[in-house]
Each structure stands twice: as structure tokens, then as C-alpha cells.
N, C-alpha and C positions, 0 to 999 in steps of 0.2 A: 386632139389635145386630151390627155389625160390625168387627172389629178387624183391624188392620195387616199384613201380613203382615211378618215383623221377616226382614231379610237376616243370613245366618249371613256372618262374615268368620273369615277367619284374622291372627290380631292379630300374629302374628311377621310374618307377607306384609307388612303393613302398615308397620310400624318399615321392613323391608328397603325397603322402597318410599319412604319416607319420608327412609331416605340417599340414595337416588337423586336423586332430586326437590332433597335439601340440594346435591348436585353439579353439577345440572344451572343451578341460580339462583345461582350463586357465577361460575361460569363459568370457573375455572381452577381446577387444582390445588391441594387441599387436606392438609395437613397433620392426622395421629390429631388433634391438639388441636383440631385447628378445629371439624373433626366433632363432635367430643364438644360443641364450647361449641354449637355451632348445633342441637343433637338434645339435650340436656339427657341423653344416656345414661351409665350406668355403661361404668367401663373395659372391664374385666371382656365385657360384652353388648357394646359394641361393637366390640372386639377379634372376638368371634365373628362377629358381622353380616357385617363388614370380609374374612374371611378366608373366608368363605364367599360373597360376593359375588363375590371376583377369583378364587375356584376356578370359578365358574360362567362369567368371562370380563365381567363386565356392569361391573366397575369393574378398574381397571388399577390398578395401587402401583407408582412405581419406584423401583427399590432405589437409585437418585441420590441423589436428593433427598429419596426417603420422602415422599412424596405423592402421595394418591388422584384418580383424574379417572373419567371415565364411559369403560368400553370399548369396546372394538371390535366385542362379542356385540350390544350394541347397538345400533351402526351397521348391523349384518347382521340384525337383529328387524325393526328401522325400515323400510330398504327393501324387506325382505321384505312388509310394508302398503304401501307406497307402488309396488309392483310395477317395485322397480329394483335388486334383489338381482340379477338376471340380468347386469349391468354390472359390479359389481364381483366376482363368480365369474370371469370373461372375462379381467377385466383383471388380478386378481392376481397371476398367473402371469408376465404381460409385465413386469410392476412390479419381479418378485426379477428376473427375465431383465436387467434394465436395470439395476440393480444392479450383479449380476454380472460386467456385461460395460463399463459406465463408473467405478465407485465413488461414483455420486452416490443422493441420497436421491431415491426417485420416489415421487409421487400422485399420487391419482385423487380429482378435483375432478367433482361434479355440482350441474345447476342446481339452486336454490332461492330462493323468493323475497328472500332477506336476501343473496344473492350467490352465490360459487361455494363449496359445502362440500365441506370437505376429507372423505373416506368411507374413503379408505384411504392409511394411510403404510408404505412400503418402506424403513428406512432404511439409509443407508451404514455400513460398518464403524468410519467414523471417525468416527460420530454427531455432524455439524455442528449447530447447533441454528438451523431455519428459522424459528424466530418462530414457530410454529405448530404446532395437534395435531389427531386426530379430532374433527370439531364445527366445527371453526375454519370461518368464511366470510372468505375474501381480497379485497381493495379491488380497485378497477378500477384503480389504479396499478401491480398488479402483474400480472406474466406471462399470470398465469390470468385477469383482471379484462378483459386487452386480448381476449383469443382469446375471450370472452362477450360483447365490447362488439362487435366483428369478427363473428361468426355467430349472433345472437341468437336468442334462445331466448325462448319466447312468457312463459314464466314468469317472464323475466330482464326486461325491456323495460322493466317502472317501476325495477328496482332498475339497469338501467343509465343510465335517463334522471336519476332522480334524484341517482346519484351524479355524473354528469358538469354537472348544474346544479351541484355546491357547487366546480367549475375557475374559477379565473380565467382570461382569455382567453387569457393565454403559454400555462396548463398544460393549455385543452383544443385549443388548437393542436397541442401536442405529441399529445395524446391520439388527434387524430385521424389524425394522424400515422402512431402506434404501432400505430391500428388498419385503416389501408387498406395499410398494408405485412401484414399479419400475414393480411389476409382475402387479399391477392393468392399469398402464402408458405406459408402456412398452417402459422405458426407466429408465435412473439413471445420476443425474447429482454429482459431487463428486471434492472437491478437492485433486489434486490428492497427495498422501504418497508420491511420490517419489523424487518429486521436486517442491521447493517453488512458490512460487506465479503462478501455472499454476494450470489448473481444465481440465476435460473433461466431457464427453457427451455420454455415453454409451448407444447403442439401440440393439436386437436380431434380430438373422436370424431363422427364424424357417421352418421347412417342415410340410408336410402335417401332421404328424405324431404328431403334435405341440413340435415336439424334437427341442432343440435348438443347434442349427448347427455351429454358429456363432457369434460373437460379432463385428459391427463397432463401434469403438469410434473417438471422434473426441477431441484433444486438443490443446490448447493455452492458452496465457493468461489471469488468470480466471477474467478481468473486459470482452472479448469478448468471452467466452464460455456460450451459452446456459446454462441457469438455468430449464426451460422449455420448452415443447412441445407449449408452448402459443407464445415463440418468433420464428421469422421468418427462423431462424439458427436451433432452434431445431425442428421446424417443418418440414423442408427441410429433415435435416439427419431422422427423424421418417419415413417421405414420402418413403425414398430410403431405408429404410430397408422396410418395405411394400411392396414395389415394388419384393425385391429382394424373400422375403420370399415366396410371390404370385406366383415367378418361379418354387418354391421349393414346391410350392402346400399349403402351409398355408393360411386356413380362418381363419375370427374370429366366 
């Protein structure tokens, strides 16, 4: 006679896993109520879950709005398995640099089959609101969409082909457009689909390989967002992907 061998679990890991998971299939920011209706928990226990989560970094609260989203420890766990933690360690740095020294909000966008995802945001002091958070994948209509469609990336290839089938012919005219300037420049300036009156500034990260690894874009409001490599803003953020690329072993 033989019997099962029974797996011991830890049932608190499990609840805490279990808000994860309620954040991640929602896809935006959540509010304590939502949580609660969608977990069937007491206040009380998930007040504690909640607050031990964002001590740990794996769920974010902003005190704005009061609403929970998936953090940044997780974006940094994740790549860590997918062996591209090494990229955004690099880039962070350049991110607040670029900040600092323009006032716009910068990221770092990496391939993924669903688009370009957003891994890391730098924001500006004046916190414009980009349409976008940690997690976010960006359309091919914007900045970062053209600079994936411009130097493609093996992973990227179906999700450029098939976002550029759903153009009509004006709008992949323009696209092709947006992207033989952007692979000659090596850069894409756009305003951005998601949210009105703001633009951004999208440049490549490349390795040696000239595979493109990476996207920083930089946004704000489109009367201060570089139009060009010619102004002083977009020459700065060109410079710092140069720099970054050069690490990664990219000539021209």
C-alpha cells in the first residue's frame, strides 16, 4: 500500500500570493475596496497583507489616489529569471541623470512578446501623468513602438507585424515613415496616443550584436519635449543611449 506524499504549504504565503495574482489580472490600480471584494478577506487581514506587501516593495500604494498596483521588487525578481536584471541595474542611474538635468519623466522599455514593457519609471518633479506605469506594454504608435519597429528584435517581429496589419494605409504610410527616419537618427520623436498634450523622445539601446535591447524614452509636455537630435535635450538623452549601448559593445 502506498500513499501520497501530501505537500506542506504555508497558507499565509498563499493569501499574500493570492493578492498578487488579484493585481496582476485586474491590470490597473486598485483601490482597499476592490481588494477586499475580489479576495472575500476581512479588513482587519488585509489591511495587514497590504502593508506588509509594500514594506517588502512587491506592491506600490499611492498616497494620490490610494491605490494598490504590482511593484517595482517585482519587475526586478522577474528579470532577474529572465536574465535581464543586468539592464535595468545600468540604466537606472542614467534615468535619475536625465531627470536631473531635463525635468522630464524617463524609461526604460524592454522587448517582450506583447510589446515594448515599461521595467523602470524615473519620474519628473512635476509628475505629468504618461498614460502609463510598471508593466504597461506601449503601442507601436508611440515613440517607443516606432524605435522596436526601426531595429527589431527577434522577440518583437510577430508583435510588430501584427500590430502594423491592424494600420490603414494613410496610417502605416506614416508609420513607415516614422520608422526609416528613426532607424537612420536613431531616435523617434511622437506624440504620444495615450495622453493628450504630452510627446516623448524615444532612443535604442543596442549590443554588439546591433540587437536592440532596450528603449529609453523620455516624456513631458509636448511644447518641452525634444523634437530633435539638433536640440540640447535630445542630444543629451542620444548621448546617454550611446554611452549605454557602447557598454553593451555597440559601434556604428
Amino acid at each position: 500500500m502506498t500513499t501520497k506524499n501530501k505537500v506542506s504549504v504555508i497558507q499565509s504565503l498563499q493569501v499574500g500570493l493570492n493578492i498578487l495574482d488579484v493585481l496582476a489580472e485586474q491590470k490597473e490600480p486598485l483601490k482597499f475596496t476592490d481588494i477586499q471584494n475580489l479576495t472575500s478577506m476581512t479588513k482587519s487581514n488585509l489591511y495587514k497583507y497590504l502593508s506588509t506587501l509594500c514594506e517588502f516593495g512587491v506592491i506600490h500604494r499611492n498616497p494620490m489616489t490610494n491605490t494598490y498596483s504590482l511593484g517595482q521588487k517585482l519587475i526586478h525578481l522577474g528579470n532577474i529569471a529572465l536574465g535581464q536584471s543586468s539592464i535595468i541595474e545600468i540604466v537606472i542611474p542614467y534615468l535619475k541623470k536625465i531627470n536631473d538635468n531635463t525635468s522630464l519623466t524617463a524609461l526604460l522599455a524592454i522587448p517582450s512578446v506583447n510589446g515594448p514593457l515599461i521595467t523602470y519609471i524615473s519620474s519628473a518633479d512635476y509628475g505629468v501623468n504618461i498614460g502609463a506605469q510598471i508593466g504597461t506594454t506601449l503601442p507601436l504608435s508611440s515613440s517607443t513602438g516606432i524605435i522596436y519597429s526601426a531595429f527589431p528584435n527577434s522577440q518583437m517581429i510577430s508583435w510588430v507585424e501584427e500590430e502594423a496589419s491592424k494600420l490603414d494605409e494613410d496610417a502605416l504610410q506614416k508609420h513607415e515613415s516614422y520608422k526609416e527616419n528613426a532607424r537612420k537618427l536613431f531616435y523617434a520623436s511622437k506624440i504620444e496616443p495615450l495622453v493628450e498634450h504630452v510627446s516623448s523622445y524615444s532612443v535604442p539601446i543596442l549590443n554588439f550584436n546591433k540587437d536592440l535591447i532596450g528603449a529609453i524614452t523620455v516624456v513631458g509636455y509636448t511644447e518641452i519635449v525634444p523634437k530633435s537630435a539638433d536640440q540640447p535635450i535630445g542630444q543629451y538623452v542620444l548621448d546617454i543611449s550611446k554611452q549605454i549601448s557602447t557598454y553593451y559593445g555597440f559601434t556604428d
